[in-house]
C-alpha positions, 0 to 999 in steps of 0.5 A, a space after each residue: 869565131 871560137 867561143 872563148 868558154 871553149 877556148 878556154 876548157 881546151 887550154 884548161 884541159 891541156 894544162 891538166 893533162 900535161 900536169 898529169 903526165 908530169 904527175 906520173 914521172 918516175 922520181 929517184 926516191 929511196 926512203 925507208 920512212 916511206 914503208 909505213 901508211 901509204 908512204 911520205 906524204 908531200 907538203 902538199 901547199 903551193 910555192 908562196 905557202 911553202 916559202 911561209 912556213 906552211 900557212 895556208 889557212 889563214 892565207 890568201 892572194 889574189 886580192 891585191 896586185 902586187 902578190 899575184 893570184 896563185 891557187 891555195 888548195 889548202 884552204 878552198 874559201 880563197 876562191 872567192 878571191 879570183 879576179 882572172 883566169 890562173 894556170 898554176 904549176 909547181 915543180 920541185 927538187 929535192 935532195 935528202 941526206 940519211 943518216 943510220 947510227 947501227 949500223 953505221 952509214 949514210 945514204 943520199 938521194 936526188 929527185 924531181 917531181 911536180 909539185 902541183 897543177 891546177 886552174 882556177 877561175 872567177 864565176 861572178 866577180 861581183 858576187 865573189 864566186 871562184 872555182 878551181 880544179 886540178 891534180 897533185 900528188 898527195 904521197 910517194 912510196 919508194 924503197 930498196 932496202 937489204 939486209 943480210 945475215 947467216 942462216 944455217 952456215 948460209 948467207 942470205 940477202 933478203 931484199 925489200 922494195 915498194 913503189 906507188 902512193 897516192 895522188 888526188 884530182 880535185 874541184 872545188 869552189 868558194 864564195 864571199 859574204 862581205 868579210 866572210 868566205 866559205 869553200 869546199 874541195 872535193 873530188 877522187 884519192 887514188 893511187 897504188 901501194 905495190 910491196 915486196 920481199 925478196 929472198 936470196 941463198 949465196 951458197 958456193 956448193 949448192 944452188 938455191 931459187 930465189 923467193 918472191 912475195 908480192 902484194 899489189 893494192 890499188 885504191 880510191 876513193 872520195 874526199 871533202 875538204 871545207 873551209 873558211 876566212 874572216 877577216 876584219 880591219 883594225 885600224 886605217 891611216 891616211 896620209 893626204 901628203 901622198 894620198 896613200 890609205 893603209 889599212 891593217 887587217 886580221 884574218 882567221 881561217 880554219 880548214 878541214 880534211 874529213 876521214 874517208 874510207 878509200 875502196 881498195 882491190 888486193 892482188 898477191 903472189 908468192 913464187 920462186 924466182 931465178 934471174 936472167 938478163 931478160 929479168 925474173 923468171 919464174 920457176 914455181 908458183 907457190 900462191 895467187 890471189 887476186 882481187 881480195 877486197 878491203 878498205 883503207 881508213 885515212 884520218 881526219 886532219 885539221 887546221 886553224 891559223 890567222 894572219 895580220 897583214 897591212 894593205 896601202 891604196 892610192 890611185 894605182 891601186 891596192 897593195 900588199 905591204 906585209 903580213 904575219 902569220 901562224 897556223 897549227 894542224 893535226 892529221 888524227 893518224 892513230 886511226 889509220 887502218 889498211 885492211 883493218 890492220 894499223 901501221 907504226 904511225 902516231 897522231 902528227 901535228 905541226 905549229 908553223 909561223 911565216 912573214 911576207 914583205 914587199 918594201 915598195 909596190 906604190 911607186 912601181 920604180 924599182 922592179 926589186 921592191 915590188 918583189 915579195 919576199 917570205 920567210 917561214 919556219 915549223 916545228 912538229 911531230 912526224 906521223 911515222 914512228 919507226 922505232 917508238 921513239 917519234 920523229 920530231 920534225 922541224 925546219 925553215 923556208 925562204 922565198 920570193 914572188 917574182 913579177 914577171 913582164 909588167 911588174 910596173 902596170 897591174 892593169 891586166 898582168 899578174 903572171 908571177 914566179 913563186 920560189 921556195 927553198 925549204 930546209 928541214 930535218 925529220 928525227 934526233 938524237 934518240 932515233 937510230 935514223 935520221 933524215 935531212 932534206 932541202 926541197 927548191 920549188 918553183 911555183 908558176 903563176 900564169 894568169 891574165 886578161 886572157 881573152 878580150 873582146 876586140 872593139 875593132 878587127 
């Protein structure tokens, strides 16, 4: 018979390779906002921190049973808390709304992409190790821009376009000390930065080529990410009516992403061009280098936050009855350098709050109220800075985690749909372009007693 240890690295690796072919889909973006760093970075959380607001390092599933075990990457310390096997999946669509004052306009895009994939999966129980690993996409680089104007009685058409971004496959492990939990991610960032600049003559009475300047950067590099939670209780309550505890607790959490150095290779080119219907055809070429070596520096970021939430026990277990939460993070962005060269970025920080509730999971009645339901909202200043003015960066969330199959027995199904509706805008009055989005995700939480020893075939 199959070892389950087999059995499982098979679907695990399954999983992921099915992630990673979602991971590379082509998503309908088109931002001028991701011309700057290495484009517009994701909020890069699961579907459950998504609908709080952001929260992730003071915030943790897979301790009580009603809230289900999804994997929060934020924060590496929470796999400590892994009682079963978990697939995780999010998927997200968005749409976003530009809107240009001078010259006046608007423009509108729709696109889907996968969110994130990854597993994770007890080591000890007892001496509260976990681990996970997956990937996800990190940033999207997607623009078509034109812009036209007279040149010497000629009109020119001057296109610039980008495409690629950057993506991170990680692994990483956590472990308890009673009230104390520490943990690291670590692992590649890699990804492709390909940039263009088209030029094009309209003359009636003279014919031109078009020119075509190209750079095509690929890059990758190591990344660590530490983390840890403490929490504490303040207070218990018995009720010997109902032979329910309920216990408050505090938890703070703080996580890091240290700076790293991502190695990068460089090809360029510079040609003229004529179109076809089979495509470009190149007439001259002017320039090709390829193979021109550099570094890209990417900063440091920070978060810290903390969390009271209440827990009730009685003989069906442990619950999660509510909790509140807050949590501040900076990404140093003003030392950002690609190929020693800075871009139109500014040092970002955000300030996020968010609240969780699920009204009644004691008495397993009502499928309803052993639904968890989420509430979050964040104000900030966006790392792109354009026009010199900086991007205030705000919005709010919604949510819910939805029980699936056995929502009224947790004895070994804990498989749940985690939702997310986000909306927020990036921008004021003082910018010349503003943009507004909403994001649905769907996070999926397959986890279970997969595999059980059978006493009798």
């Amino acid at each position: 018979m199959r070892s389950v240890s087999t059995t499982l690295i098979r679907l695990s690796l399954s999983f992921l390779v099915t992630g990673f072919t979602l991971l590379n889909a082509n998503a309908q973006e088109n931002s001028p906002f991701t011309r700057y760093g290495l484009g517009d970075f994701y909020n890069g959380s699961n579907a459950i921190t998504r609908a709080l607001g952001g929260l992730g390092a003071a915030y943790s599933d897979g301790t009580n049973n009603n809230v289900g075990q999804a994997i929060n990457f934020m924060n590496p310390a929470t796999y400590s808390n892994f009682f079963m096997v978990s697939y995780d999946l999010g998927l997200t669509f968005d749409t976003r709304n530009l809107r240009s004052e001078n010259p006046a306009g608007k423009f509108r895009s729709n696109y889907f992409y996968p969110s994130y994939v990854g597993v994770g999966l007890p080591i000890n129980r007892v001496k509260g190790i976990g681990m996970a690993f997956g990937i996800r996409p990190l940033s999207r680089i997607s623009y078509s821009i034109v812009s036209r104007e007279r040149v010497a009685g000629d009109s020119l058409a001057t296109i610039y376009e980008g495409s690629g971004g950057l993506n991170q496959a990680y692994v990483g492990i956590g472990k308890k000390w009673k009230n104390l939990s520490i943990g690291f991610n670590t692992g590649m960032n890699f990804g492709r930065r390909e940039i263009g600049t088209k030029k094009i003559f309209i003359n009636d009475s003279t014919f031109f080529f078009q020119s075509n300047s190209s750079t095509l950067t690929s890059f990758s590099g190591m990344f660590f990410n530490p983390g840890f939670q403490y929490e504490f209780s303040v207070g218990k309550k018995v009720n010997e009516q109902t032979k329910t505890t309920s216990n408050y607790l505090i938890r703070i959490g703080g996580s890091a992403t240290l700076s790293q150095s991502l190695s990068a290779s460089q090809d360029q080119k510079r040609e003229t061009y004529t179109e076809s219907q089979a495509g470009d055809i190149t007439i001259d070429t002017i320039s090709i280098k390829n193979g021109i070596k550099g570094n890209i520096q990417m900063p440091s970021t920070y978060a810290a936050g903390i969390t009271l939430h209440k827990t009730a026990s009685n003989n069906r277990g442990t619950f999660e009855m509510w909790s509140v939460g807050a949590e501040y993070t900076a990404t140093q962005w003003n030392k950002y350098r690609f190929y020693n060269q800075a871009d139109q970025l500014v040092n970002s920080w955000q300030l996020k709050i968010g609240a969780q509730l699920c009204p009644d999971p004691l008495t397993g009645r009502s499928y309803w109220s052993n639904v968890n339901y989420r509430i979050g909202a964040f104000i900030g200043k966006d790392y792109v800075d354009p026009d010199g003015n900086g991007l205030k960066h705000v919005g709010f969330s919604v949510g819910a985690g939805l029980p699936i199959k056995k929502w009224n027995n947790y004895d070994r199904q804990f498989t749940v749909l985690n939702t997310a509706l986000q909306f927020g805008k990036r921008g004021s009055g003082v910018n010349n372009i503003t943009e507004s989005y909403v994001q649905f995700t769907l996070g999926i939480s397959l986890t279970d007693v997969w595999f059980q020893k059978r006493r009798y075939d």
